[in-house]
Every structure is written in structure tokens, then in C-alpha cells.
Short mmCIF file of the C-alpha atoms (twelve columns), coordinates in Angstrom:
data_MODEL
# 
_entry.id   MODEL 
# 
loop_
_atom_site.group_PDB 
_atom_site.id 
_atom_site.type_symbol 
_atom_site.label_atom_id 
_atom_site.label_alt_id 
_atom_site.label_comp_id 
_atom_site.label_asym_id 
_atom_site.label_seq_id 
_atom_site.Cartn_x 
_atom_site.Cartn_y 
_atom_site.Cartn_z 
_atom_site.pdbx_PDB_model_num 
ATOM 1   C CA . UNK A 1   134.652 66.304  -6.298  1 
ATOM 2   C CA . UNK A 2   131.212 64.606  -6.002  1 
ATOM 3   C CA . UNK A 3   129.155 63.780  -8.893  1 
ATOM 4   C CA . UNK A 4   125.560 63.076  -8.491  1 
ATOM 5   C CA . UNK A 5   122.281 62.456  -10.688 1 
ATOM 6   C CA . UNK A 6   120.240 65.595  -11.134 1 
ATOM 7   C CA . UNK A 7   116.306 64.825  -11.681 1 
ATOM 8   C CA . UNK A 8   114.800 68.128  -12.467 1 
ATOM 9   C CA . UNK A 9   111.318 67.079  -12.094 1 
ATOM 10  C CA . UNK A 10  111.735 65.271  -8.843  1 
ATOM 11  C CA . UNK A 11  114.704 66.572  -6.872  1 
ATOM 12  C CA . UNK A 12  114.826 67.387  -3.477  1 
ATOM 13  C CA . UNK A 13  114.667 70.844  -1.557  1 
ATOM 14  C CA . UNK A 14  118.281 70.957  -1.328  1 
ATOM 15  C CA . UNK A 15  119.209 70.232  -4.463  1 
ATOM 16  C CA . UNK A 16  116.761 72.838  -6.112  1 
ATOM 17  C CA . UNK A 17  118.711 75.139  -3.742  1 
ATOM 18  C CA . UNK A 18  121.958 74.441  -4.489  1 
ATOM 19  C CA . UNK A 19  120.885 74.404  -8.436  1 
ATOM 20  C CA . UNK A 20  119.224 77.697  -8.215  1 
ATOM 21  C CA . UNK A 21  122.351 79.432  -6.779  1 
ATOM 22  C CA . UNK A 22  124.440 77.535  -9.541  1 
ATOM 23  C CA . UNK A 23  122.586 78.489  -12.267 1 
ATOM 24  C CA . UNK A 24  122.035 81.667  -11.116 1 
ATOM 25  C CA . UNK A 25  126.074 82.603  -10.506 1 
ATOM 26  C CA . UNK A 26  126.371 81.361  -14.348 1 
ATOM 27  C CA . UNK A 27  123.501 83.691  -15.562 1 
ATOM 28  C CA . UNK A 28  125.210 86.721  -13.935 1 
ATOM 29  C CA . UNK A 29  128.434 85.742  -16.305 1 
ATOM 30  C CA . UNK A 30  126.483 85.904  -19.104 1 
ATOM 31  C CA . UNK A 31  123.820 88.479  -18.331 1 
ATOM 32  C CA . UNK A 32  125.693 90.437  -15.797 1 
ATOM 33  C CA . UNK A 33  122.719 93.269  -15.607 1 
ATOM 34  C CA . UNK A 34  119.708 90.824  -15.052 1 
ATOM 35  C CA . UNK A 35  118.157 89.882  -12.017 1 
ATOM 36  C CA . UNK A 36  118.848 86.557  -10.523 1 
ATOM 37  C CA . UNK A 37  115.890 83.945  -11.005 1 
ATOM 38  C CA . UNK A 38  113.677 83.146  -7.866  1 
ATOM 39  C CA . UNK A 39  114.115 79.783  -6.784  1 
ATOM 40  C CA . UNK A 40  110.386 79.760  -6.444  1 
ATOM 41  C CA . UNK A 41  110.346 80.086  -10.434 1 
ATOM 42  C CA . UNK A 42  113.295 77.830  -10.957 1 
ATOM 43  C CA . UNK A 43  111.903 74.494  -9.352  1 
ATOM 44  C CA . UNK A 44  108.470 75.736  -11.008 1 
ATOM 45  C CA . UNK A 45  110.074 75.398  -14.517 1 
ATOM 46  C CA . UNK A 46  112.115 71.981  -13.491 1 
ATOM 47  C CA . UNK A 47  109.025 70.108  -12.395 1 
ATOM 48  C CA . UNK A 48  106.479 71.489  -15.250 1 
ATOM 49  C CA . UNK A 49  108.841 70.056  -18.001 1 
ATOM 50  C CA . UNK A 50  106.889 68.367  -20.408 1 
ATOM 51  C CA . UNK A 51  106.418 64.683  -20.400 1 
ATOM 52  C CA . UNK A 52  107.257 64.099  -24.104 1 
ATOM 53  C CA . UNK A 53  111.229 65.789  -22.941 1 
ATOM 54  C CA . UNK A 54  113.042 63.215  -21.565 1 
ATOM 55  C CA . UNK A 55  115.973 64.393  -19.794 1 
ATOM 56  C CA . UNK A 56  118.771 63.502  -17.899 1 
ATOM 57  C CA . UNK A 57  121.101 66.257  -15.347 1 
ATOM 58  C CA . UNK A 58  124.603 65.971  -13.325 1 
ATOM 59  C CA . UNK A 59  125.924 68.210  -10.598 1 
ATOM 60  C CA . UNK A 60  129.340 68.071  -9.354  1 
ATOM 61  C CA . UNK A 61  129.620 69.068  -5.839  1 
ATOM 62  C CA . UNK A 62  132.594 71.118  -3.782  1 
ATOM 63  C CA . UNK A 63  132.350 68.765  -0.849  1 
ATOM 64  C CA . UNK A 64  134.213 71.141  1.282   1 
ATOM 65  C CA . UNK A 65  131.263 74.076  0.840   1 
ATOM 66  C CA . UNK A 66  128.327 71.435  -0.164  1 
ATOM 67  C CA . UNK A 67  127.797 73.461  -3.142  1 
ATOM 68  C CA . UNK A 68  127.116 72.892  -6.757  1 
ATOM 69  C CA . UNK A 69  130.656 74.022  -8.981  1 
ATOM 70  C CA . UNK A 70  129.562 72.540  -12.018 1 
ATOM 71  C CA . UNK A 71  126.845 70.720  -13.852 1 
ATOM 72  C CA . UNK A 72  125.716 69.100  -17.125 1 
ATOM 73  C CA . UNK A 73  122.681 67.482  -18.415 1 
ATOM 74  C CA . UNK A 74  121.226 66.567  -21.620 1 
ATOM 75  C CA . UNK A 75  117.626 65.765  -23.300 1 
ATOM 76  C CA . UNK A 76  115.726 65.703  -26.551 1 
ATOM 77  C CA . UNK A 77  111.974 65.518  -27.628 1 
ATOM 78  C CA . UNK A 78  110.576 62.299  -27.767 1 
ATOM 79  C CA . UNK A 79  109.004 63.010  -31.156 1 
ATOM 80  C CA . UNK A 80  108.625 61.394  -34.751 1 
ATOM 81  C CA . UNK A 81  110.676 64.658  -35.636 1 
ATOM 82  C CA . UNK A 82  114.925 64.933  -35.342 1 
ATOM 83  C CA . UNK A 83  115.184 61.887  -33.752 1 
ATOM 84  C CA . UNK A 84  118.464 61.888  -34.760 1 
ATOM 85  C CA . UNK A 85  119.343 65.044  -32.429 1 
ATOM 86  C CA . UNK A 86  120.110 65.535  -28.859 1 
ATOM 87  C CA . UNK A 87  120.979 68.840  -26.778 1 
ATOM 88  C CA . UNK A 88  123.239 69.114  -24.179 1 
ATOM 89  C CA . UNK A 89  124.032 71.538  -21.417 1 
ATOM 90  C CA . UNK A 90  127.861 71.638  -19.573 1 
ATOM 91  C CA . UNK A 91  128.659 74.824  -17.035 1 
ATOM 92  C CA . UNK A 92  132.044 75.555  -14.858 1 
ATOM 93  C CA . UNK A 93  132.238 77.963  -12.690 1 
ATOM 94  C CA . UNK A 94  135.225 80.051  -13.863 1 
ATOM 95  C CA . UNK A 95  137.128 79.675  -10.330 1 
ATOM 96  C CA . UNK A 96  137.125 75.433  -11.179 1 
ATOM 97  C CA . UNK A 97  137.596 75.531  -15.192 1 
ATOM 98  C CA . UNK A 98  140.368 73.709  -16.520 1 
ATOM 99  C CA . UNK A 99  140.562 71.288  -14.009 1 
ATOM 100 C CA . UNK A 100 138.867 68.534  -16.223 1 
ATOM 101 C CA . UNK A 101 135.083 68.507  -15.005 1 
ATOM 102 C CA . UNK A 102 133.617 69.461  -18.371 1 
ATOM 103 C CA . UNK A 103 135.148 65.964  -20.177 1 
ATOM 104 C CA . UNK A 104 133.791 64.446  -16.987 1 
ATOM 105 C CA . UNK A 105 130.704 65.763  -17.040 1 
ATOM 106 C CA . UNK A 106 130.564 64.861  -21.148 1 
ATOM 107 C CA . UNK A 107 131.860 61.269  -20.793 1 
ATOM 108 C CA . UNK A 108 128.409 60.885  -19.131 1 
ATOM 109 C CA . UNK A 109 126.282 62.822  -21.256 1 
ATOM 110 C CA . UNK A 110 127.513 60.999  -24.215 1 
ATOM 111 C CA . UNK A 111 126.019 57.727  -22.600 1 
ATOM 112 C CA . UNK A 112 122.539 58.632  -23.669 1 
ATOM 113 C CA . UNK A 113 122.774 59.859  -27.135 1 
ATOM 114 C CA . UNK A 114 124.834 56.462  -27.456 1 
ATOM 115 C CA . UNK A 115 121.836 54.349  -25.985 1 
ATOM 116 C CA . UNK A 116 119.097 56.463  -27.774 1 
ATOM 117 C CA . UNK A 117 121.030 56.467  -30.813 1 
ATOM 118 C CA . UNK A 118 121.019 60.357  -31.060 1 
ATOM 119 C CA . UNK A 119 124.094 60.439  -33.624 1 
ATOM 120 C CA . UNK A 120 124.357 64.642  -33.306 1 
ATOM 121 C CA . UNK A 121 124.682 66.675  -30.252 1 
ATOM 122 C CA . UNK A 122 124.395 70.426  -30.253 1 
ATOM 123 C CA . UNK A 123 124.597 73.178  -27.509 1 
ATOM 124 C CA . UNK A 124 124.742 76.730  -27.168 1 
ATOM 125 C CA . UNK A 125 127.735 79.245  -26.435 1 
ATOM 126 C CA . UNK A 126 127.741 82.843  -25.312 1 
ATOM 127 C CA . UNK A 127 130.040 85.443  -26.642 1 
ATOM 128 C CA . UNK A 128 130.518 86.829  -22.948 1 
ATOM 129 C CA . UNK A 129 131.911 83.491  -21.956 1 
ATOM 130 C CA . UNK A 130 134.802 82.651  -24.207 1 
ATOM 131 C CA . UNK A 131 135.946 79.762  -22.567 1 
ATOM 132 C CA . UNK A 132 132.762 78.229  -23.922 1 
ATOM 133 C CA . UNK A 133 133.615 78.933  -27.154 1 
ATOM 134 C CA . UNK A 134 137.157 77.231  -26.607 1 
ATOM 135 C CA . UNK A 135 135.571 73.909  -25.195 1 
ATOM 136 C CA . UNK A 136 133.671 73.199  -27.538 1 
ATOM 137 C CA . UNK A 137 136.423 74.561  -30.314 1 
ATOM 138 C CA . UNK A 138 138.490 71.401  -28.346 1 
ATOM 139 C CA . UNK A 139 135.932 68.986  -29.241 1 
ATOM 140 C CA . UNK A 140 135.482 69.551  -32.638 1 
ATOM 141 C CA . UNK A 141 132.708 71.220  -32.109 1 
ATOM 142 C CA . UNK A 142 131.331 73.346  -35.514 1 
ATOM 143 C CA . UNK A 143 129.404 76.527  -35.339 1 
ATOM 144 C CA . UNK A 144 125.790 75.977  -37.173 1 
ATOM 145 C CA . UNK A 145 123.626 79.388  -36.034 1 
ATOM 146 C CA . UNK A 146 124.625 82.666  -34.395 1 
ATOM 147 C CA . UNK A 147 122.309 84.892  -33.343 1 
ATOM 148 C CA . UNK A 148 123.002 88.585  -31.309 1 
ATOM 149 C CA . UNK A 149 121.024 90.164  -28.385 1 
ATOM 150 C CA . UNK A 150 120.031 93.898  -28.237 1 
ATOM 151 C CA . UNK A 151 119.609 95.351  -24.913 1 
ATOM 152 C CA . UNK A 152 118.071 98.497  -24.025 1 
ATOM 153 C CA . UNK A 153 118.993 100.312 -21.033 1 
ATOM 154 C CA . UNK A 154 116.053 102.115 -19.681 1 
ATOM 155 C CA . UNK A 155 117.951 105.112 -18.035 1 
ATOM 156 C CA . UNK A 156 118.937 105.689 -21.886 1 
ATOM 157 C CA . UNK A 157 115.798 105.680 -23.479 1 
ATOM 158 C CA . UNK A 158 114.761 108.664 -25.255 1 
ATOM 159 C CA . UNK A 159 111.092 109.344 -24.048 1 
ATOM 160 C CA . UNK A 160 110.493 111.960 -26.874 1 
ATOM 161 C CA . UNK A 161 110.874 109.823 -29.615 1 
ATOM 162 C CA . UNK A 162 109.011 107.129 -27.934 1 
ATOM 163 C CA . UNK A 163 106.136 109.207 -27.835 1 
ATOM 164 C CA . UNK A 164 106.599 110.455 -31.571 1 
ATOM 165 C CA . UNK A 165 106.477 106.779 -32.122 1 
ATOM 166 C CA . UNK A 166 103.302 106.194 -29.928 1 
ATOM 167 C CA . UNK A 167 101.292 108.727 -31.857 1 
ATOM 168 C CA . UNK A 168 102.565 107.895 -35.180 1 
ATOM 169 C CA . UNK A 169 100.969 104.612 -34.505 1 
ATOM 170 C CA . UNK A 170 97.676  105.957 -33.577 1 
ATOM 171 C CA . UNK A 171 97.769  107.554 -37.198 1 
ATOM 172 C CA . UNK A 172 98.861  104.627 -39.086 1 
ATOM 173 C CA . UNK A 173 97.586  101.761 -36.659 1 
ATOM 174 C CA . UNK A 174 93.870  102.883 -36.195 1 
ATOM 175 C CA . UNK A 175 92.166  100.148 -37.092 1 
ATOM 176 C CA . UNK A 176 94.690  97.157  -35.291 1 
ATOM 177 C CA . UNK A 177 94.161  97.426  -31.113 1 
ATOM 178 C CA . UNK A 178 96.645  96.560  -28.052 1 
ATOM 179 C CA . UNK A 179 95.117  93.589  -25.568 1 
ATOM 180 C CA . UNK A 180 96.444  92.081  -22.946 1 
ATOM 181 C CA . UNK A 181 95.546  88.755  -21.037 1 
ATOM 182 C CA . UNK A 182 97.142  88.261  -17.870 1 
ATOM 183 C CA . UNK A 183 97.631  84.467  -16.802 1 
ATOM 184 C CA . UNK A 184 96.898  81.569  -19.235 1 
ATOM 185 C CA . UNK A 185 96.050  82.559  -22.270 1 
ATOM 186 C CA . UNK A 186 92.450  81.795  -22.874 1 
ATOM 187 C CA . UNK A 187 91.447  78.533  -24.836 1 
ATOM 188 C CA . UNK A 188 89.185  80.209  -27.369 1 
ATOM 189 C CA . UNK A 189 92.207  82.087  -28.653 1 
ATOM 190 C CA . UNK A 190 94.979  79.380  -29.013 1 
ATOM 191 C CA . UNK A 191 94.275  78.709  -32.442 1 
ATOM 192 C CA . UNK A 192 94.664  81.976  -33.622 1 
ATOM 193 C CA . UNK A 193 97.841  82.887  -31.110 1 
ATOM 194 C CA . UNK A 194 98.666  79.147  -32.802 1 
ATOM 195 C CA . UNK A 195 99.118  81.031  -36.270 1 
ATOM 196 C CA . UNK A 196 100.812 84.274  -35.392 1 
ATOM 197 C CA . UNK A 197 103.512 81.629  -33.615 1 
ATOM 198 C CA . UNK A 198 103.390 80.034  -37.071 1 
ATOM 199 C CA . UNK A 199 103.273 82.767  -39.782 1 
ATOM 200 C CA . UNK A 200 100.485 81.700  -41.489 1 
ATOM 201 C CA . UNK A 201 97.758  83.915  -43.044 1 
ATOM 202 C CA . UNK A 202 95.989  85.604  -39.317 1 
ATOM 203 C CA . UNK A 203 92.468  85.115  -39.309 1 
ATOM 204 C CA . UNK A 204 89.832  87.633  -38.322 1 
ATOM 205 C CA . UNK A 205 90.614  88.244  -34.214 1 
ATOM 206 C CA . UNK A 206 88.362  88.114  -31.437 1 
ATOM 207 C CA . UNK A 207 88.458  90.974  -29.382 1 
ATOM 208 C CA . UNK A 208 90.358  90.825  -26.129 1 
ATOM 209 C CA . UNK A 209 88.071  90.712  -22.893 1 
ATOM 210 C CA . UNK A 210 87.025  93.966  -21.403 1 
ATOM 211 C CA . UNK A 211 89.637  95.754  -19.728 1 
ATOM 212 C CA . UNK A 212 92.142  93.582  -20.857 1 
# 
């Protein structure tokens, strides 16, 4: 197995291919029903990461079928705030786990929380992937948030009571009104959108454009 530096804002063509398969055969573990992700949209997102995340990525390579098997990475936010905190990534495809490539894969992420003196690591697990549960239960690994997902599935949606809903709204919602900006959201707004994000007391709204 071949292990090589991953640069998500400057890789090559045929790395951003091999990652967007990758990532997108892990996705379909965890979210069997979604679509996969363009690559298109993938090596969008890679390149547009913000300057102020520094990161760092691995892929381990089959060499046999020049494909990506597994992969890790880590980063943090080069901020005043939690500098004491990195996050880190590690994925196996099931058909390779248990061969050793996630310690592999963490003996080098550890390197840079080391260097940058990041003292605590965290990650995420999904409940439809046990065995991510269990690695991270072998490194000592404690549980600090859990959150659940609701999915609806559309072919099960009751279309009467969503239209009870919508004119129950009307009633009770008269005076609020549904806008929509497609694209970048327009700079004139951000403050406001700003404290809806936040919580904070919502100011009067401008109206959406026209149409929109």
C-alpha cells in the first residue's frame, strides 16, 4: 500500500478523481439513499477552503487498481479561538479494515497537532458505521456530543396534511413573507442573515427583491 500527501486546494486531476470516488463509496455507507457528489462540486469545495483552515490530507493507494482504499487528514482554524483543538478525519473502506491503515494513517496525523501544539483531537462517528465507533472506542477515544438525523422519504409524505399546514400558516403567518435569493446572498443583507445565524434580537427586514 502507497501512502501519499493529499493537498486539497492544489491537487491534481487525478487525484481529485480518485478522491471523489473514495469519498463518495464512504458516503453511500453512511447515507446509503443520497446521491453521490459531482466531482465538479467536490474539487469546487477542496480548492475554496478558506485561507485561515490550515489543513493537511493522506490517501493510501491499492497499487494494483490505482485507487484510493483509504484516507485521513486533519486541520483546525487558525484563530485566537480553541487553539488548543484540532479535527481529524480517518476512512477504510470496509473490504481493507482491520488490516492496520487507520493507526497508519493516525501515526501521521498526530504529527501536526504535536508540532502545532493542538493537545485535543476530536472527530466524528456515524451510527451506520460501527466499526467507527470501535476505532475510536480502541483509542480511548470519549464520546462528547451526539446528535440524530431525521429523514423524510418523499414517496411517504402525506400531501393533505402538508397543505393543512400550508394554510394554517397563511392564517397565523400573515404578516412574516417567504423570499428566496438564488446565488450569493446579497451584501446588503449579511448583517441581518448574520443575526438569524446568531440568535440575536432580528432587526426590521428588507424585503427580498422582486420575484425572488
Amino acid at each position: 500500500m502507497k501512502i501519499t500527501s493529499f493537498d486539497p486546494r492544489g491537487a491534481d486531476d487525478r487525484e481529485y478523481a480518485a478522491a471523489t470516488v473514495f469519498w463518495n463509496a464512504m458516503r453511500s455507507e453512511y447515507l446509503p439513499g443520497d446521491p453521490p457528489i459531482p466531482l465538479e462540486e467536490r474539487v469546487q469545495g477542496w480548492r475554496n477552503i478558506p485561507p485561515f483552515v490550515r489543513v493537511w490530507g493522506w490517501n493510501v493507494w491499492d497499487p494494483t487498481a490505482a485507487t484510493i482504499i483509504a484516507a485521513g487528514g486533519v486541520n483546525f482554524l487558525d484563530k485566537e479561538e480553541n487553539r488548543h483543538l484540532a479535527r481529524f478525519d480517518i476512512a477504510v473502506l470496509p473490504e481493507f479494515r482491520r488490516r492496520g491503515l487507520g493507526r497508519r494513517l493516525l501515526s501521521l496525523i498526530a504529527e501536526i497537532p504535536r508540532r502545532e501544539e493542538r493537545p485535543l483531537l476530536w472527530a466524528t462517528t456515524h451510527g451506520a458505521v460501527p466499526a467507527g465507533e470501535a476505532f475510536m472506542t480502541r483509542l480511548g477515544a470519549r464520546m462528547a456530543l451526539a446528535d440524530h438525523t431525521n429523514q423524510l422519504d418523499l414517496r411517504e409524505l402525506d400531501r393533505d396534511l402538508l397543505r393543512l399546514w400550508q394554510e394554517r400558516a397563511a392564517e397565523r403567518a400573515g404578516d412574516f413573507e417567504i423570499g428566496l435569493w438564488e446565488g450569493d446572498l446579497p451584501e446588503e443583507e449579511i448583517e441581518e442573515i448574520a443575526v438569524m445565524f446568531r440568535g440575536d434580537q432580528p432587526r426590521p427586514a428588507r424585503r427580498p427583491p422582486d420575484g425572488g
